[in-house]
TORKOL-4160 file (C-alpha; in steps of 0.2 Angstrom, whole numbers, padded with zeros to 4 digits, m for minus):
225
<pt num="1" X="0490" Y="0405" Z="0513"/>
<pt num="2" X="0500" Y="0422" Z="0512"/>
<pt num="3" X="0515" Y="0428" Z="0517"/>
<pt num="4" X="0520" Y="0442" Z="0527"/>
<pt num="5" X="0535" Y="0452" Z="0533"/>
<pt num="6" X="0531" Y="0466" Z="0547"/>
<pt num="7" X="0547" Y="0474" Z="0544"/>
<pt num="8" X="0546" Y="0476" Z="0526"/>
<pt num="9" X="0527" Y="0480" Z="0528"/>
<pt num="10" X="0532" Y="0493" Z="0540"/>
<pt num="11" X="0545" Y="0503" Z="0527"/>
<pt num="12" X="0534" Y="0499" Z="0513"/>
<pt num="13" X="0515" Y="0508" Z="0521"/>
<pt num="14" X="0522" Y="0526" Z="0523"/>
<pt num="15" X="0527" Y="0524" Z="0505"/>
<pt num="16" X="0514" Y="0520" Z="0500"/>
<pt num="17" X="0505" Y="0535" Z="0507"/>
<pt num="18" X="0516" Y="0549" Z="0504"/>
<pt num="19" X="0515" Y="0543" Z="0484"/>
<pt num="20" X="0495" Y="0544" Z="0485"/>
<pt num="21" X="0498" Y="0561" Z="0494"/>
<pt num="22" X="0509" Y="0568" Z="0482"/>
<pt num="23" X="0497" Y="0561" Z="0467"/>
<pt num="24" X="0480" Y="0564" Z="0475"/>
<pt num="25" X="0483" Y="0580" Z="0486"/>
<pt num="26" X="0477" Y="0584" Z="0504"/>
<pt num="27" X="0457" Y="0584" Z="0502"/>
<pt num="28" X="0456" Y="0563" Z="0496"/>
<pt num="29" X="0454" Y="0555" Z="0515"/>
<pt num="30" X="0466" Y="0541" Z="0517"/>
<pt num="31" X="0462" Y="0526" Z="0528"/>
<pt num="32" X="0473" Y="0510" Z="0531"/>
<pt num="33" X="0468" Y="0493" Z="0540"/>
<pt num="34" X="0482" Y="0486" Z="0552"/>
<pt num="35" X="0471" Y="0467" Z="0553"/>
<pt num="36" X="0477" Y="0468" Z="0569"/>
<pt num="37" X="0491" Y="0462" Z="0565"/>
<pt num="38" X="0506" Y="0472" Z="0575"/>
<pt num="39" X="0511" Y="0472" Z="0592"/>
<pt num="40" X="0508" Y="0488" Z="0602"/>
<pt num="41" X="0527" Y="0494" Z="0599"/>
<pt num="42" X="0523" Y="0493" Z="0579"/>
<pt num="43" X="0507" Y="0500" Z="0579"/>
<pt num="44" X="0513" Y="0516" Z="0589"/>
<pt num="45" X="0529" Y="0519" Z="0576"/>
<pt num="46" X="0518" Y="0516" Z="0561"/>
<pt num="47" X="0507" Y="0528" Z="0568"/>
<pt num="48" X="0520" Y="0539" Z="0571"/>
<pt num="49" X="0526" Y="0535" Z="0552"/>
<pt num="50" X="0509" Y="0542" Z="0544"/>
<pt num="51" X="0505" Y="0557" Z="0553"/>
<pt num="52" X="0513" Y="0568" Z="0537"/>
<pt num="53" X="0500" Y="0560" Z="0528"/>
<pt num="54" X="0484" Y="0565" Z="0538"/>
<pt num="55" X="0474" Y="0549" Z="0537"/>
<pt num="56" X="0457" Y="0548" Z="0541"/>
<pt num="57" X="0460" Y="0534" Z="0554"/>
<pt num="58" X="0471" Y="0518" Z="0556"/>
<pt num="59" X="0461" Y="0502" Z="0558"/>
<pt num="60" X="0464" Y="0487" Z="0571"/>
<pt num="61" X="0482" Y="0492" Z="0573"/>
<pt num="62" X="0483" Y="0479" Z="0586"/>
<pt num="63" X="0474" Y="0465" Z="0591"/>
<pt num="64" X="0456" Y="0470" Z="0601"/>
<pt num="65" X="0454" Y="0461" Z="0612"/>
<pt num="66" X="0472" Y="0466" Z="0619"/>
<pt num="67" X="0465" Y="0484" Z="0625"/>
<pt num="68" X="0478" Y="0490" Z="0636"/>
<pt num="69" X="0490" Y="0488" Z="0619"/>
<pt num="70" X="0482" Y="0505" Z="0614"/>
<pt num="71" X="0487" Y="0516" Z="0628"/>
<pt num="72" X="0506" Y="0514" Z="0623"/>
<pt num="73" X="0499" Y="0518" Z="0603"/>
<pt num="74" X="0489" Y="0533" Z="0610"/>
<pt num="75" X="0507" Y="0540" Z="0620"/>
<pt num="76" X="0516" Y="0539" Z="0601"/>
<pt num="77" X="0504" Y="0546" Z="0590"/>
<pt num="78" X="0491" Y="0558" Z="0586"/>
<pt num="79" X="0486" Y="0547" Z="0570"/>
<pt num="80" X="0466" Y="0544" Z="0573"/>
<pt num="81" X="0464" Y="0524" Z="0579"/>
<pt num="82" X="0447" Y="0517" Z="0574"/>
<pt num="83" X="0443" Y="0498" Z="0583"/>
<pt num="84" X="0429" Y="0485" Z="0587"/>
<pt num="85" X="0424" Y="0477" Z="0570"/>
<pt num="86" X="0426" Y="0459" Z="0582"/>
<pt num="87" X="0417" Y="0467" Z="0597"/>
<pt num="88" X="0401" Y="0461" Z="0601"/>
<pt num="89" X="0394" Y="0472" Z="0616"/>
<pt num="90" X="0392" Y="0489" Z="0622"/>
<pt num="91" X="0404" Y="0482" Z="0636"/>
<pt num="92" X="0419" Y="0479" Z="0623"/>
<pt num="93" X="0420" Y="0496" Z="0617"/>
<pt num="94" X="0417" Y="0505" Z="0637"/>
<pt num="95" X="0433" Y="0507" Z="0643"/>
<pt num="96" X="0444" Y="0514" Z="0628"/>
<pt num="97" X="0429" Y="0525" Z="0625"/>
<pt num="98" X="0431" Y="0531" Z="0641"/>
<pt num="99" X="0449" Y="0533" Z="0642"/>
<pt num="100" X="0451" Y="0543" Z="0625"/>
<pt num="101" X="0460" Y="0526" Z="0616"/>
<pt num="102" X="0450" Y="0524" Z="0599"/>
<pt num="103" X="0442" Y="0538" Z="0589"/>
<pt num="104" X="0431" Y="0528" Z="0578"/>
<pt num="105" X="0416" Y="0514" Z="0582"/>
<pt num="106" X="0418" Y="0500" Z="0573"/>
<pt num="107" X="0404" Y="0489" Z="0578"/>
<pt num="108" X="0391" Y="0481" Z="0566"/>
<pt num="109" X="0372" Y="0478" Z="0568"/>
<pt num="110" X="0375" Y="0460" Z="0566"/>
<pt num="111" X="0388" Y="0457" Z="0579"/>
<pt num="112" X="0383" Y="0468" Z="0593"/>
<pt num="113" X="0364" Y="0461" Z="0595"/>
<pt num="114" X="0354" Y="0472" Z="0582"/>
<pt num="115" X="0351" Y="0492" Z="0580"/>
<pt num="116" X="0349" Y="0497" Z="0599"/>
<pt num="117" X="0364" Y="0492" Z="0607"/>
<pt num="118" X="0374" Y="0500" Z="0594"/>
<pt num="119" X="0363" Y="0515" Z="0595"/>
<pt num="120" X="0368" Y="0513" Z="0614"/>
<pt num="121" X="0386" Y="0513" Z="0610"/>
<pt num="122" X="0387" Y="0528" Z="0600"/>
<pt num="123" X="0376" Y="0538" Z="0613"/>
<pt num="124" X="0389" Y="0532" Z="0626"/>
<pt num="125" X="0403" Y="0537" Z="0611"/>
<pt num="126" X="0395" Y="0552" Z="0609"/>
<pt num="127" X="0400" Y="0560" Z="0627"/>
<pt num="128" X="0419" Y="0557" Z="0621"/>
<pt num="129" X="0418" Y="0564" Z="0605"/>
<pt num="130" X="0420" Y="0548" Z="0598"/>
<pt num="131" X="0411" Y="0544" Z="0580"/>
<pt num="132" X="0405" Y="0531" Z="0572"/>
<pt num="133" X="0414" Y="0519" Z="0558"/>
<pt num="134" X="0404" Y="0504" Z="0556"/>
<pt num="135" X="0410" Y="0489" Z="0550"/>
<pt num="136" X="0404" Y="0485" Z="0531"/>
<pt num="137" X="0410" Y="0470" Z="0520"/>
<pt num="138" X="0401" Y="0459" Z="0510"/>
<pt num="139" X="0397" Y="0448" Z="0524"/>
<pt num="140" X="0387" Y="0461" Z="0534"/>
<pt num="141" X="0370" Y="0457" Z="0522"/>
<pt num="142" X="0360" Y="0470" Z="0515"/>
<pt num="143" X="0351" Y="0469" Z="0532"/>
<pt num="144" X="0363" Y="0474" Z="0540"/>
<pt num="145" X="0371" Y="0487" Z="0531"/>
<pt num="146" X="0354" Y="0494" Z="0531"/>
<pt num="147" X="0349" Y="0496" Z="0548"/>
<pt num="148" X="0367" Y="0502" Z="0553"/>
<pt num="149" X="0365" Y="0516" Z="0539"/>
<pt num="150" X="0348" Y="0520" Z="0549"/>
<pt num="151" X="0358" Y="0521" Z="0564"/>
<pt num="152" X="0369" Y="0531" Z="0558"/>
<pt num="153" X="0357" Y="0544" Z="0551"/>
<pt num="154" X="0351" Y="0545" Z="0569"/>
<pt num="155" X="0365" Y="0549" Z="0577"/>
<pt num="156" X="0375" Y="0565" Z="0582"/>
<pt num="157" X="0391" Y="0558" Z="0580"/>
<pt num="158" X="0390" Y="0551" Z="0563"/>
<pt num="159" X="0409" Y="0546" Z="0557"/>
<pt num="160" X="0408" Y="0537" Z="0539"/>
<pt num="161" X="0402" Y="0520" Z="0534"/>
<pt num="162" X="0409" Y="0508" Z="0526"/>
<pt num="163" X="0403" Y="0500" Z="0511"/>
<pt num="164" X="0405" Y="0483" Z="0501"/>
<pt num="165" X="0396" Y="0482" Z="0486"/>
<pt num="166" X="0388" Y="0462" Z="0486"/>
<pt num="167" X="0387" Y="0453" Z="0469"/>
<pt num="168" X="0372" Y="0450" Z="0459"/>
<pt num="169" X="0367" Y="0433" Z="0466"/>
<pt num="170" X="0365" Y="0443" Z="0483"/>
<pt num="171" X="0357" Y="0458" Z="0476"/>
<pt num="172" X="0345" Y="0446" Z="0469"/>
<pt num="173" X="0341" Y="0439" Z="0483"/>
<pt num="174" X="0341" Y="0452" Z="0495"/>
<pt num="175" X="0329" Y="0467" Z="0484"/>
<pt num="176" X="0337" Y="0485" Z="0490"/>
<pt num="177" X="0330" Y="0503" Z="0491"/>
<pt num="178" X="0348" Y="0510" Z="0496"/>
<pt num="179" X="0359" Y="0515" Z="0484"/>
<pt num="180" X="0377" Y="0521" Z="0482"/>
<pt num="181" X="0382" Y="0537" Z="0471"/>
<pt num="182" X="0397" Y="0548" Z="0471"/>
<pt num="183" X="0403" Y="0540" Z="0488"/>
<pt num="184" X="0385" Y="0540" Z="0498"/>
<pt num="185" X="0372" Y="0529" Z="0502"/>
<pt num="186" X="0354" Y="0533" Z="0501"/>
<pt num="187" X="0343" Y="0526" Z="0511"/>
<pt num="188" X="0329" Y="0525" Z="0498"/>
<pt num="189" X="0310" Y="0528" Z="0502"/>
<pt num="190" X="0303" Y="0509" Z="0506"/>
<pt num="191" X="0296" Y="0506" Z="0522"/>
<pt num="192" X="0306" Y="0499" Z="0538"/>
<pt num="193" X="0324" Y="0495" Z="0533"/>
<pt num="194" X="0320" Y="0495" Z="0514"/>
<pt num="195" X="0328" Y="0477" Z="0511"/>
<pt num="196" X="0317" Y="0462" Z="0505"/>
<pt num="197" X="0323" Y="0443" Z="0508"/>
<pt num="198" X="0317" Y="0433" Z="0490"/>
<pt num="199" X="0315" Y="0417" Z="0499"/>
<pt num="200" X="0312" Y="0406" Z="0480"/>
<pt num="201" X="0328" Y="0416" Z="0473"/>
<pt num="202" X="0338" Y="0411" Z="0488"/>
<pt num="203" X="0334" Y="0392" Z="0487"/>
<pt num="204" X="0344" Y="0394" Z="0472"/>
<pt num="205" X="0360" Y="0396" Z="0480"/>
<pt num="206" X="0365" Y="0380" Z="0493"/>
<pt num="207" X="0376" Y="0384" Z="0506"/>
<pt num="208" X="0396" Y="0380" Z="0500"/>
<pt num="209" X="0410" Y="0381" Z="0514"/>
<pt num="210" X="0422" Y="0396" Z="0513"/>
<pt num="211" X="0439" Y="0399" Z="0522"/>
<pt num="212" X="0447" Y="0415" Z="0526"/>
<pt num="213" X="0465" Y="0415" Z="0522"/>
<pt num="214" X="0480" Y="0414" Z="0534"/>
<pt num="215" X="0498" Y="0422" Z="0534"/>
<pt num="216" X="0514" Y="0414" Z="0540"/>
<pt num="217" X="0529" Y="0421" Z="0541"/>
<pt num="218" X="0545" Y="0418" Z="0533"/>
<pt num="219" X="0548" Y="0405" Z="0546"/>
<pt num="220" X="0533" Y="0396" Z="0545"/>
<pt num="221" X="0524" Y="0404" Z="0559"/>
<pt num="222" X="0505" Y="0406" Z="0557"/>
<pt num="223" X="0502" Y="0424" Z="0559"/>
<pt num="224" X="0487" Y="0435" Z="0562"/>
<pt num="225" X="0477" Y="0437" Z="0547"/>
């Protein structure tokens, strides 16, 4: 469990921000992930908040699935909005491409059916000038980060990807060509995705239930994580 205040969280992000501004300079590109965790009104003043810091994009500012939510944060601010990492279709992203509400893709390979419906989506992105920001945590396998990175190099629109190192037990299992240096990933030169499943090594490893955290707030109230 974790605590959370949205009004401290709200005076303490900008901050946060113009500190790493004033260490880092104008060039280091900035990103911040909401976790969907304000309401519409929040979102559009944190927004607002940030724009002297140039991010690169704002992340799930508001819950998803809640679409109409970003047409009041897109009347506030000009900060870049990037959504969709809990999509699943082509279908959840069409309308706030359309309508100029996100500028960032943030499906994954693994959620929204495999490499050709999120090729799909970033053609369709692509008419909107809307560019790709795939989602990339540790639990997106080596698979999946891998075709996505091949998506990515076939698109027009690329944005940025992100990237999750995985631990050594999953590295062991999964036997990579791609590799990460100086902030990029390289595809490597082995045939079809470049990733290898070592069956015997992941026999080694039974299954253990994991849970996400939650937050409450000071009153008790569970709150989005």
């Amino acid at each position: 469990m974790e605590d959370w205040d949205t009004r401290a969280y709200m005076r303490h992000v900008p901050a946060v921000f113009e500190a790493v501004r004033n260490e880092f300079g104008p060039e280091l590109p900035l990103l911040h992930d909401g976790h969907h965790r304000m309401t519409p009104l929040q979102a559009a003043k944190l927004g607002k908040s940030l724009e002297p810091y140039d991010l690169f994009w704002l992340e799930d500012c508001t819950p998803a699935e809640n679409q109409e939510a970003l047409k009041l944060v897109r009347q506030h601010t000009t900060t870049p909005l990037a959504i969709g990492e809990v999509f699943n279709t082509i279908w959840d992203f069409k309308d706030i491409i359309r309508d100029q509400l996100i500028d960032y893709v943030r499906g994954a390979v693994t959620h929204m059916g495999g490499v050709t419906p999120l090729k799909k989506t970033m053609e369709y992105a692509a008419l909107y000038q809307v560019k790709s920001g795939f989602h990339g945590p540790t639990d997106i396998s080596p698979v999946g980060l891998a075709a996505q990175m091949h998506v990515g190099l076939a698109i027009h629109n690329f944005g940025i990807q992100e990237y999750m190192q995985h631990g050594p037990r999953t590295n062991q299992v999964f036997r990579q060509s791609f590799t990460f240096t100086d902030g990029f990933l390289h595809p490597g030169d082995e045939p079809g995705l470049g990733v290898s499943l070592d069956v015997d090594e992941a026999g080694k490893y039974p299954y253990e239930q994991a849970y996400l955290p939650f937050n409450r707030l000071a009153d008790g109230t569970v709150h989005d994580w």
